[in-house]
C-alpha positions in Angstrom: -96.9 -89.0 -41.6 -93.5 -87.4 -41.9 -91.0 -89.5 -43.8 -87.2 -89.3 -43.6 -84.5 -91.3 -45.0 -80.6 -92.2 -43.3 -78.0 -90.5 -46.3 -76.4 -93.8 -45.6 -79.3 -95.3 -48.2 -78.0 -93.1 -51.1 -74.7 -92.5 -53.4 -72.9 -89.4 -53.7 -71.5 -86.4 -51.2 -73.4 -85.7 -48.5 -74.5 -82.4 -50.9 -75.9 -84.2 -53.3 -78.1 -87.0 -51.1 -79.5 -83.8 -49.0 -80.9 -82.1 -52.9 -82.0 -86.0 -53.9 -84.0 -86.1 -50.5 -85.6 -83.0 -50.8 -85.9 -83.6 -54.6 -87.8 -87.0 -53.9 -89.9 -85.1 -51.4 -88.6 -86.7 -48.0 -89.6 -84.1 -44.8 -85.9 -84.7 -43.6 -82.8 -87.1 -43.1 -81.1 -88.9 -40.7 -77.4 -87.7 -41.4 -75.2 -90.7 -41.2 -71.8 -89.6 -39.4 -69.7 -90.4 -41.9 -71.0 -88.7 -44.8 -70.5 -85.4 -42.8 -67.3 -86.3 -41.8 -66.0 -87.0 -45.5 -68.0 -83.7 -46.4 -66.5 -80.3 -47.7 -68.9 -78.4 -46.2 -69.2 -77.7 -42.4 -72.2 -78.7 -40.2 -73.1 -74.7 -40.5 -73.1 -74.9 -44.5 -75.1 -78.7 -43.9 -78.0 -77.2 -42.0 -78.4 -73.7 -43.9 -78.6 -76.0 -47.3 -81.0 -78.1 -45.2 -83.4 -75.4 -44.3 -83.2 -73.9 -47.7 -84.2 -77.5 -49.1 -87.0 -77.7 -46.4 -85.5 -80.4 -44.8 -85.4 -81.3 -40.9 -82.2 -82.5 -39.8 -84.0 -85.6 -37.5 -81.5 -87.9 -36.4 -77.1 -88.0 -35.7 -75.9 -91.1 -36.6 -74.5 -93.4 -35.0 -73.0 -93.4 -31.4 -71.2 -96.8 -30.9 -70.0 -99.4 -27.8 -71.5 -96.9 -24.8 -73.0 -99.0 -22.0 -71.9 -101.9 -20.4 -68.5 -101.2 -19.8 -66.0 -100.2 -16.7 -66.5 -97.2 -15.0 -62.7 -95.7 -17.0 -64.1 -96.7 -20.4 -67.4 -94.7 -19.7 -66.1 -91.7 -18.5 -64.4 -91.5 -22.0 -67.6 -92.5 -23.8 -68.9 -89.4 -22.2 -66.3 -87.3 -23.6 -66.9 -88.7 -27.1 -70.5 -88.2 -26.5 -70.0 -84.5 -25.3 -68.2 -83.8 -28.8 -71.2 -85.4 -30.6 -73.6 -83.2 -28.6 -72.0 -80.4 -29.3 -71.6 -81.1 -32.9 -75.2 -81.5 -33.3 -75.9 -78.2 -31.8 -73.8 -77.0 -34.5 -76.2 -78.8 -37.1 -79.3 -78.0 -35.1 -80.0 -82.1 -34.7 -81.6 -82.7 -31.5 -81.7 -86.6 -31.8 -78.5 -89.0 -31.4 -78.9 -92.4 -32.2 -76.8 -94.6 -29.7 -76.4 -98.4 -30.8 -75.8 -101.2 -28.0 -72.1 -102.0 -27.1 -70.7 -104.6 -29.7 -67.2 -104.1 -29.3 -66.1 -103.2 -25.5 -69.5 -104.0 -23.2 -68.0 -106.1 -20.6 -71.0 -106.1 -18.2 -73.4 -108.1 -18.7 -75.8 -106.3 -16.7 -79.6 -104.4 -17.6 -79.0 -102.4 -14.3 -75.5 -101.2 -15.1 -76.6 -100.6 -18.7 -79.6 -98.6 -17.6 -77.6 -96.2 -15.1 -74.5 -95.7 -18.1 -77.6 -94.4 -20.0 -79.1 -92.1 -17.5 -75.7 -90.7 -16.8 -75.8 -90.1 -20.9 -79.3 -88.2 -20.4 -78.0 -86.2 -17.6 -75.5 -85.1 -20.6 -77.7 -84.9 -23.0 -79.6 -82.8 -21.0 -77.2 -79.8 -20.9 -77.3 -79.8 -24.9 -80.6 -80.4 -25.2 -80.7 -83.5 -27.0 -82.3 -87.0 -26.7 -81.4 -90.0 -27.0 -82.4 -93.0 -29.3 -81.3 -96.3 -27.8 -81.3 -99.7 -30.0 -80.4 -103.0 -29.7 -78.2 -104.1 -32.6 -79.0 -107.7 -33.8 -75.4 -108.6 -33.4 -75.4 -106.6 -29.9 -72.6 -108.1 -27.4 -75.5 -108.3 -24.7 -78.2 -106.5 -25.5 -79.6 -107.6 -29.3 -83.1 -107.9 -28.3 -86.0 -104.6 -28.3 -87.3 -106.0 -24.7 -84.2 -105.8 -23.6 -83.6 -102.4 -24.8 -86.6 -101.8 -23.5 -86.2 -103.0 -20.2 -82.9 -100.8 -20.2 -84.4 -97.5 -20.9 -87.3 -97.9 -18.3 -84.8 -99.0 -15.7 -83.1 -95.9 -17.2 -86.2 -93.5 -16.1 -85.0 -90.2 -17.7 -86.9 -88.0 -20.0 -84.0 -87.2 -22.5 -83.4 -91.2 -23.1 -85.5 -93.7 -25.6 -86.0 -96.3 -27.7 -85.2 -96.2 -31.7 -86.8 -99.5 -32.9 -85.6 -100.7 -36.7 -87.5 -103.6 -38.7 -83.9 -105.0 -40.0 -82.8 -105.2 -36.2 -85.8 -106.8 -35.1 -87.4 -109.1 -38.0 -83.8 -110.5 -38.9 -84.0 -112.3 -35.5 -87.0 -113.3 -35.7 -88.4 -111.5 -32.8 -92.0 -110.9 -32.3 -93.4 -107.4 -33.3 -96.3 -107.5 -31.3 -94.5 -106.7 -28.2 -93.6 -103.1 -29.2 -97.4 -102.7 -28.3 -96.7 -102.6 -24.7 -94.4 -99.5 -25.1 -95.4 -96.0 -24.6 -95.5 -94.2 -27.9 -93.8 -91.6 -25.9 -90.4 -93.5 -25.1 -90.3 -94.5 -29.2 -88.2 -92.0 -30.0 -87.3 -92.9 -33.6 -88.6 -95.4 -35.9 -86.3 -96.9 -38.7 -87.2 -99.3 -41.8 -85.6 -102.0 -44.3 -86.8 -104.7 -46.2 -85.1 -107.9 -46.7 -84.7 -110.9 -48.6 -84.7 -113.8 -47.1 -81.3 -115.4 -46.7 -79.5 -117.9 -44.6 -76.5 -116.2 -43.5 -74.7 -114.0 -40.3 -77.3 -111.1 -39.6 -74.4 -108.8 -39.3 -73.5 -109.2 -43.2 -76.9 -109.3 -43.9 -77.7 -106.2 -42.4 -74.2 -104.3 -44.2 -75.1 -105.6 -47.7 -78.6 -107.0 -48.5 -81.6 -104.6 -46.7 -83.9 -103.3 -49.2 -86.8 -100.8 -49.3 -90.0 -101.7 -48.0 -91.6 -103.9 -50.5 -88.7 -105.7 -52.4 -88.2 -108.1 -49.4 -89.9 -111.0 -47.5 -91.2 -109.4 -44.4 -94.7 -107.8 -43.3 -93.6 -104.1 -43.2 -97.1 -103.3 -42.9 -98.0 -105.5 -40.1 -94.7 -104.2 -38.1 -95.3 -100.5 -38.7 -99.3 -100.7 -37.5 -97.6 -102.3 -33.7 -95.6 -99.3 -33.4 -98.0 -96.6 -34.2 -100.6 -98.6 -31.9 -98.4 -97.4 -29.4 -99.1 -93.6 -30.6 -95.5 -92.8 -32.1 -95.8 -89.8 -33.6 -92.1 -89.5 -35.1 -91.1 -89.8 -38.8 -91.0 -93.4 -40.9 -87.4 -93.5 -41.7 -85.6 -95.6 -43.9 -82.3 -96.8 -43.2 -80.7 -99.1 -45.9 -77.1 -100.6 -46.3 -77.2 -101.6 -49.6 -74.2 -102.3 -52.2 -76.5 -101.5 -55.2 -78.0 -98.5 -54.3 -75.0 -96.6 -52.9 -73.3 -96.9 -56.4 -76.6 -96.1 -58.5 -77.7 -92.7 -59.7 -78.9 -90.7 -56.3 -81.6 -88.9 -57.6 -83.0 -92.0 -58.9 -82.7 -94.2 -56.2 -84.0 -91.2 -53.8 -87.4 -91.4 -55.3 -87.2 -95.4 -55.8 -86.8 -95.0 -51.6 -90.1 -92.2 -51.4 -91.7 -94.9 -53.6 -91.3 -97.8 -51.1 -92.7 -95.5 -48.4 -95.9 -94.5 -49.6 -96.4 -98.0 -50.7 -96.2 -98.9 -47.3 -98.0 -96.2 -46.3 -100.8 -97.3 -47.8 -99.8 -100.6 -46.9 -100.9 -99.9 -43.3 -103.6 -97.6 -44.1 -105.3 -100.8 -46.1 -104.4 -103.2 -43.1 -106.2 -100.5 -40.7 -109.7 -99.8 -43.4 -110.0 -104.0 -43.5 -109.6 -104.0 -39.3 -106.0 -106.4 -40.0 -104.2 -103.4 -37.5 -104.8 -102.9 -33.8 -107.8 -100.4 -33.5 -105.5 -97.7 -31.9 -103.9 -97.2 -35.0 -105.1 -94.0 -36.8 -104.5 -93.8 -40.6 -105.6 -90.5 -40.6 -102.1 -89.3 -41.5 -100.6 -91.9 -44.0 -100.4 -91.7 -47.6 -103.7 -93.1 -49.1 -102.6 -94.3 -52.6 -106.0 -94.5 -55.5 -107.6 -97.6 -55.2 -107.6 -99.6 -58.2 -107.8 -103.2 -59.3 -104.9 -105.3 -60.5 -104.4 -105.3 -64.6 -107.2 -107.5 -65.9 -104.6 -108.7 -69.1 -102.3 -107.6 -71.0 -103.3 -105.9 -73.6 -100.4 -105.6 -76.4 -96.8 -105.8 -76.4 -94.8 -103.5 -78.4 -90.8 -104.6 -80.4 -89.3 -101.6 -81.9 -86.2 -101.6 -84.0 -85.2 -100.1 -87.4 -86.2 -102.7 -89.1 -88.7 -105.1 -88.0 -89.2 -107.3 -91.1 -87.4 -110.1 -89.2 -89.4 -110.1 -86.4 -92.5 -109.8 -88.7 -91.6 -113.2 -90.4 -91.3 -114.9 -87.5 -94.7 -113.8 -86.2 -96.0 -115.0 -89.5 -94.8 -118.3 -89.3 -96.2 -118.9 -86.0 -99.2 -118.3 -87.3 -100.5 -114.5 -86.4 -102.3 -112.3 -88.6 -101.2 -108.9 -90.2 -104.0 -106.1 -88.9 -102.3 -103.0 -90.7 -100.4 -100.4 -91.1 -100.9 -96.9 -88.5 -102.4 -94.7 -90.4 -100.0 -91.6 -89.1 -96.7 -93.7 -87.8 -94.5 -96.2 -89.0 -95.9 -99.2 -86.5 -97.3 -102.1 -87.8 -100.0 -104.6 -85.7 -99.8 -108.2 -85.8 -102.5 -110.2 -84.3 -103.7 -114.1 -83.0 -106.5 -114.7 -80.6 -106.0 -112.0 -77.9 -102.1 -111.9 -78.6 -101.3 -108.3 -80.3 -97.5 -107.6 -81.0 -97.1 -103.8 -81.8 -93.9 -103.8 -84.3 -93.0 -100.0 -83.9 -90.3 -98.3 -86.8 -90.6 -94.6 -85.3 -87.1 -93.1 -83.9 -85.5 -96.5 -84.1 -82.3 -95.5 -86.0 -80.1 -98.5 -85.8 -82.0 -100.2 -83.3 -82.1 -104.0 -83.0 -85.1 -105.4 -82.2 -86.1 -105.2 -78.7 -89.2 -105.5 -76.2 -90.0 -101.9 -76.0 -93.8 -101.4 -74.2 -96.0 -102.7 -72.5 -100.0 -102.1 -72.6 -101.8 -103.3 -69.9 -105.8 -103.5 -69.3 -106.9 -101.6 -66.6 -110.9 -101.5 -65.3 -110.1 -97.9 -64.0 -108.0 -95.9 -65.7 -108.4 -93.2 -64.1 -107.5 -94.6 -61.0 -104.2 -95.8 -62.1 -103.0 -93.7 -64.1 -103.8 -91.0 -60.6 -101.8 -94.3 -58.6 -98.6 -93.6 -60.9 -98.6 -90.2 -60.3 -99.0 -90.5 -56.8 -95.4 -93.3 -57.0 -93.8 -90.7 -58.9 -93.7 -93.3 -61.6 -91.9 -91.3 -64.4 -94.5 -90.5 -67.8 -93.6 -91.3 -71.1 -95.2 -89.1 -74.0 -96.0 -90.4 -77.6 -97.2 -88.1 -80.2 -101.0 -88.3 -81.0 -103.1 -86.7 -83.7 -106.6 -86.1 -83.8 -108.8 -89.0 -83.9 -106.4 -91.0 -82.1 -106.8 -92.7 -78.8 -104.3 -90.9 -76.2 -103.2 -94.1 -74.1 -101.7 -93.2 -70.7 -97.7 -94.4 -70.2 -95.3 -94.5 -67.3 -91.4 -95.3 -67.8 -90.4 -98.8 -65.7 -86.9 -98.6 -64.1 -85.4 -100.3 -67.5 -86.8 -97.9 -69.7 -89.5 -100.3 -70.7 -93.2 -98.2 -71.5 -95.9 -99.2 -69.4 -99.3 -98.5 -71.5 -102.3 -98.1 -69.1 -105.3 -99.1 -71.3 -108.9 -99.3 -70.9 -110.2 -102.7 -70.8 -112.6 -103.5 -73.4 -115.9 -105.1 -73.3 -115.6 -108.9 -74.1 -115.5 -110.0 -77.2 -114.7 -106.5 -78.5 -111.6 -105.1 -79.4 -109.5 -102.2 -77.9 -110.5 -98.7 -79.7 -106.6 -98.4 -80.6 -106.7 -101.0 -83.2 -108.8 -99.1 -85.7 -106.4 -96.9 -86.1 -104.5 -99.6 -88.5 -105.5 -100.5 -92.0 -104.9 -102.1 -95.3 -104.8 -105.7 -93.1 -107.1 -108.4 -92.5 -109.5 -106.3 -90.4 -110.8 -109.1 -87.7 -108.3 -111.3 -85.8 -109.8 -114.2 -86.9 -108.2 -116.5 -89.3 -109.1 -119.7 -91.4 -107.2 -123.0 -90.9 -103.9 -123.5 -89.2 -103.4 -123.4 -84.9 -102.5 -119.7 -83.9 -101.8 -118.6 -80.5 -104.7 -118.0 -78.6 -103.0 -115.1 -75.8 -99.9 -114.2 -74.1 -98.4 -116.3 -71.7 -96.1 -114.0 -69.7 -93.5 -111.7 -71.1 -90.1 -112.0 -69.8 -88.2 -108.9 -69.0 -84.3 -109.2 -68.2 -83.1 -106.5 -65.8 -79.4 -104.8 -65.2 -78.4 -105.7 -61.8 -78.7 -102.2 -60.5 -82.1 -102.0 -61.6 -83.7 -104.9 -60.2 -85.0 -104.5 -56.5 -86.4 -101.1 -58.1 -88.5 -102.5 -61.0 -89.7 -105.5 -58.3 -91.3 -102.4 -56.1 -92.4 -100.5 -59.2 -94.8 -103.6 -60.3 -95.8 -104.1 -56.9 -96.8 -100.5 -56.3 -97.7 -99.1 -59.2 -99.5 -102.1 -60.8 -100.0 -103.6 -57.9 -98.8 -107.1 -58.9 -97.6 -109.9 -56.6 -93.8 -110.8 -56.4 -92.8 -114.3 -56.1 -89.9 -115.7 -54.2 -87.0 -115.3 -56.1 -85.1 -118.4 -57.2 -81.7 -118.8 -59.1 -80.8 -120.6 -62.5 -77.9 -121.9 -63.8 -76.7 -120.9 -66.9 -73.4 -121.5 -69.1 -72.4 -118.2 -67.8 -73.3 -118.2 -64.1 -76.2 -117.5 -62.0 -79.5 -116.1 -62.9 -81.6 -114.7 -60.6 -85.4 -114.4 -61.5 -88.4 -113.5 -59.5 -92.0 -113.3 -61.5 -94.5 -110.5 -60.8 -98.2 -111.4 -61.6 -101.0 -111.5 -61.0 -103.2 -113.7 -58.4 -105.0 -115.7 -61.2 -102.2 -116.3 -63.5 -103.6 -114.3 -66.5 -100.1 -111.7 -66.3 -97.1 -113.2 -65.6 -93.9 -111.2 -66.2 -90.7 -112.8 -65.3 -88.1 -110.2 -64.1 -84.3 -111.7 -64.6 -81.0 -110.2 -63.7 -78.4 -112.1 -65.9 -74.5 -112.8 -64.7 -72.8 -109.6 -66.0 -70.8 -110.8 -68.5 -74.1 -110.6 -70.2 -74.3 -107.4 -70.2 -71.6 -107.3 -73.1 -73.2 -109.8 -75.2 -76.8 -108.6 -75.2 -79.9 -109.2 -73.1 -82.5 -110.8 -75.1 -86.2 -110.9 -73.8 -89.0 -113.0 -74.7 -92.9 -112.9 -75.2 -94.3 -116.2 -74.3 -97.6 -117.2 -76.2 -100.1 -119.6 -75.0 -102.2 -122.1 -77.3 -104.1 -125.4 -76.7 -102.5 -127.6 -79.4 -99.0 -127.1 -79.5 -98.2 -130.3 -81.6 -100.1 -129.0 -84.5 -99.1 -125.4 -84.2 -95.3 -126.7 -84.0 -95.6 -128.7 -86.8 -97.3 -125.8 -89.1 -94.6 -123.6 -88.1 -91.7 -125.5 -89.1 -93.7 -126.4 -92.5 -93.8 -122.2 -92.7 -89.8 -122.3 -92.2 -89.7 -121.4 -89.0 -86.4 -121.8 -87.3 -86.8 -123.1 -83.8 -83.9 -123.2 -81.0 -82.2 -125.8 -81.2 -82.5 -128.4 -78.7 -78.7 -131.0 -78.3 -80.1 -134.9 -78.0 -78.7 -134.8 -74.6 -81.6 -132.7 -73.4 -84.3 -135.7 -75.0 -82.4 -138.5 -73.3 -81.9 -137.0 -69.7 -85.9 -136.8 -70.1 -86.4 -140.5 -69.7 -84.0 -140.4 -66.1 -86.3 -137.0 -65.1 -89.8 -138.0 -65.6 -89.9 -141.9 -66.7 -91.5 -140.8 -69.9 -92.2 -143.4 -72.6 -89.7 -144.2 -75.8 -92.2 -142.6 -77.9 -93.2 -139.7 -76.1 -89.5 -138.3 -76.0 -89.5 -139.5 -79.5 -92.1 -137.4 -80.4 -90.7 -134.2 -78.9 -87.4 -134.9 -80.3 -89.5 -134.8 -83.5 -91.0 -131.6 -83.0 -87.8 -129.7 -80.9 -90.7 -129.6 -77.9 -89.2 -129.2 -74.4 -91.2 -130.9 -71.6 -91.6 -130.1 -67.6 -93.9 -131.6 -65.1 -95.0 -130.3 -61.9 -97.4 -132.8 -59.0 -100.8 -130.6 -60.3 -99.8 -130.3 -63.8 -97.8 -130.9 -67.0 -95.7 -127.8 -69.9 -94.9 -128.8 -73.1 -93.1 -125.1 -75.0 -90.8 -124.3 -77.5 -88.5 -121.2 -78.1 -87.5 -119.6 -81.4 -84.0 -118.0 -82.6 -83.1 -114.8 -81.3 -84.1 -112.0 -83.5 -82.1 -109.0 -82.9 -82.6 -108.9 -78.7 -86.0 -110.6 -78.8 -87.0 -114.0 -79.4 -90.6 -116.1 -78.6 -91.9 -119.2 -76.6 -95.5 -120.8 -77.1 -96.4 -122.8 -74.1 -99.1 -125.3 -73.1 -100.0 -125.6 -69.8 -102.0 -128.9 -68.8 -103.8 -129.3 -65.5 -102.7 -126.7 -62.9 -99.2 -126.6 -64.2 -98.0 -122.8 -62.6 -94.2 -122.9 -63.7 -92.3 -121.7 -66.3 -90.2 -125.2 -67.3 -87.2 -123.6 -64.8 -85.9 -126.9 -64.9 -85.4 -126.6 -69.1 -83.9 -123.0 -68.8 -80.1 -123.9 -68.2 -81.1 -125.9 -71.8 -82.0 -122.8 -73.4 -79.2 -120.6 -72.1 -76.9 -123.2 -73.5 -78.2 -123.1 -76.8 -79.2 -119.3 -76.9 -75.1 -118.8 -76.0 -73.9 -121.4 -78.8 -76.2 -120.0 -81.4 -74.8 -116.3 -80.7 -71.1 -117.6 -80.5 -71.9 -118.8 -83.7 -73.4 -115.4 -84.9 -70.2 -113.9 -83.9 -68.0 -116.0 -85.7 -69.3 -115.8 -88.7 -69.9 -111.9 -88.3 -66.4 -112.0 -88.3 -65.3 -113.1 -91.3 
């Protein structure tokens, strides 16, 4: 289908959002009125750069406060609306959106309404224009699509219709399904937006929080397949008020926005293939994105810095094993049970340490790696030398690498790892408790980057988002939300930290799982490990929280364990210092335990914060 996207979604002059559309390969834009109004160049410059870009100008917008009003306030909407229609001719825009009255409808009337708008058609008529009605969610009378509905039929002209937008409709919980018992015909314009959901007035919901289709709560998919039951044959546009995106780059966010659309594109073509759409719906002219399993694992995870000799000690003391050196790079491999850290030395000039890749096992490669390309998901590109496996990479909004990697054959490990030598060549080890795989891997996100890397591993790796929840930390709010898989086996927390943070560094962890934390604890203090520290304060709130015995607590004091409980299911972890902007975790989960210990995280803020003020200081001196 033909996409579009409302310059209102994007930074910048109304110049630059028209190159980032085309750019981002959009088929046009709805041009948002005041963009061209705060715009150097006139509507003749706007629709020569359009058709040079290959854009279609699809939609004016908007046209506030017409109907419902006396019959001296509509004979000057009229004039306004003359202006507009001329000023459209001028951009060669044959489509005006016109939002119900919020302001000065004093008529609460459907008939009244309905003739105001057919007096509008006879109007529009003369210019040759149409006319996109929609009921606002904060509408004065008419905040409802059947009512708008209702309205337009009463209406009975060929030159007035319906625009219908998700925000407008989901936010108030209306039913979708009613849309199937419009004509396709009167659906003149279809607009979408995503949301999170939030208790608060629609009107500031709808100004500051809509997001692209797949970073919110609601069934995009579901809504779009009633209105092209229907037979709408008109562009998917998005429309998005959204503080974060109109201050980020606009190129970037541009594709982010083509990204959410042929996710959902697909979206509906899935819900059509497994009969979950109405059987009028043809998918015939969506977006079919490659078909390709979820990431079976996770195959390595790569810390790059300098000088990694730091982070190498601490891996040694919690027990993994040294596999080599590269034989062509300066990257090291560390291994324990299924757990691979790549330690990576190559154009790191005074880098700290810091969570730079990814590797992921994928059943077909091919297939996602063709799934990335086809979400414009940017490639990264590593030097490789004969005799070397070439392992596919795409750039996440952060910067972090995203390795695609074949899955291996059980008990058999990935071809990439002979490439390192001089190190114990099998994973195994004898004595002591080593990890036995990785956990989840917790990736802490800038604030304007997080909605965007939430669609990016929902589309491109197709992982599931969780609800997002909120921490509290010694220096505000954090907000995480985990993608993972259905089964559990790859769990990566996504954070955005309070921006003070930003000044103070961001670390990120890698958590490891094992079966016998007590021992593996106890083996890596005796190897000098030095383990966050936990204040006594923690250990005796534990008895209030979970009614634990004397010696239990006593026994994690011991050991500088942290403990959570959920009804199916018990965690028992630990966290390590900070090295550089990294630091680890090893976790037990016991029975169907599926958290994180969210409850012990304002705990390890605390102490991550003291320990770095205390870094500080003495750097200072």
């Amino acid at each position: 289908m033909r996409t579009s996207a409302a310059t209102v979604c994007l930074s910048g002059s109304l110049v630059e959002k028209l190159h980032a559309c085309a750019a981002a390969g959009f088929d046009g834009v709805e041009i948002f009125e005041p963009d061209l109004v705060a715009s150097e160049s006139g509507p003749e410059e706007i629709r020569a750069l359009a058709k040079r870009l290959g854009l279609s100008l699809d939609l004016y917008q908007p046209f506030r406060d017409f109907e419902g009003v006396t019959p001296e306030l509509l004979a000057d909407n009229l004039r306004r609306a003359e202006a507009k229609f001329a000023l459209m001719q001028r951009l060669g825009i044959e489509m005006i959106l016109v939002c119900s009255n919020v302001a000065t409808a004093t008529i609460d009337s459907d008939q009244t309404s309905a003739d105001q708008l057919r007096a509008l058609g006879e109007l529009a008529e003369v210019y040759g224009v149409r006319v996109a009605f929609e009921a606002l969610a904060w509408g004065r009378f008419v905040d409802d699509y059947r009512r708008s509905w209702r309205i337009v039929e009463r209406a009975d002209h060929a030159r007035i219709g319906l625009c219908l937008d998700s925000f407008h409709i989901l936010s108030r919980g209306h039913d979708p399904a009613g849309i199937e018992q419009i004509p396709g015909e009167k659906i003149f314009y279809l607009q979408l937006a995503d949301a999170p959901a939030l208790s608060m007035d629609v009107l500031s919901w709808s100004r500051h929080h809509r997001l692209f289709p797949g970073e919110g709560a609601w069934d995009l998919g579901a809504f779009v397949s009633h209105v092209l039951c229907t037979g709408y044959s008109g562009p998917l546009s998005l429309e998005v008020f959204n503080d974060i995106f109109r201050q980020t780059d606009v190129a970037r966010t541009a594709a982010h926005a083509r990204r959410s659309l042929a996710w959902l594109e697909d979206q509906v073509a899935q819900r059509q293939a497994a009969g979950r759409s109405p059987a009028a719906v043809s998918s015939g002219g969506l977006v079919r994105l490659p078909r390709t399993p979820s990431p079976a694992g996770l195959d390595f995870v790569e810390i790059k810095a300098e000088n990694t000799s730091a982070v190498e000690q601490t891996l040694g003391q919690l027990g993994f094993t040294f596999r080599g050196q590269h034989r062509t790079k300066p990257v090291r491999l560390w291994s324990a049970g299924r757990a691979r850290v790549v330690l990576n030395e190559q154009y790191a000039r005074d880098q700290q340490p810091h969570l730079a890749a990814l590797g992921f096992d994928v059943a077909d490669l091919d297939g996602a790696v063709a799934r990335a390309k086809a979400l414009q998901a940017p490639p990264v590109y590593r030097r490789t030398y004969a005799g070397e496996v070439a392992l596919q990479a795409v750039r996440a909004p952060d910067g972090t690498e995203i390795f695609l990697c074949p899955s291996p054959r059980d008990g058999v490990e990935p071809e990439w790892t002979a490439e390192f030598e001089h190190g114990v060549t099998t994973p195994e080890r004898s004595g002591g408790v080593p990890p036995a795989r990785i956990d989840h891997v917790n990736l802490v996100q800038r604030w304007q980057e997080f909605d965007e890397a939430v669609l990016f591993y929902t589309s491109v790796l197709g992982l599931d988002a969780s609800v997002a929840v909120e921490v509290a930390g010694p220096t505000g709010l954090v907000r995480s939300q985990v993608m993972r898989t259905a089964d559990g086996f790859i769990r990566v927390p996504l954070n955005v930290a309070p921006p003070v943070l930003e000044t103070s560094g961001l670390p990120q962890h890698i958590a490891f799982s094992t079966d016998r934390i007590d021992d593996l604890a106890r083996e890596a203090r005796d190897r000098g490990l030095e383990f966050l520290t936990v204040p006594d304060n923690y250990y005796d709130d534990l008895v209030a929280r979970f009614d634990l015995a004397s010696e239990t607590v006593a026994h994690l004091r011991e050991l500088g364990l942290l403990y959570d409980r959920e009804p199916d299911g018990e965690f028992v972890h630990f966290y390590t210092a900070t090295v550089g902007e990294v630091f680890f975790e090893v976790v037990q989960r016991h029975g169907g335990y599926d958290g994180y210990g969210a409850g012990n995280a304002p705990v390890r803020l605390a102490a991550q914060r003291a320990s770095w003020a205390r870094g500080s200081q003495l750097g200072a001196k």
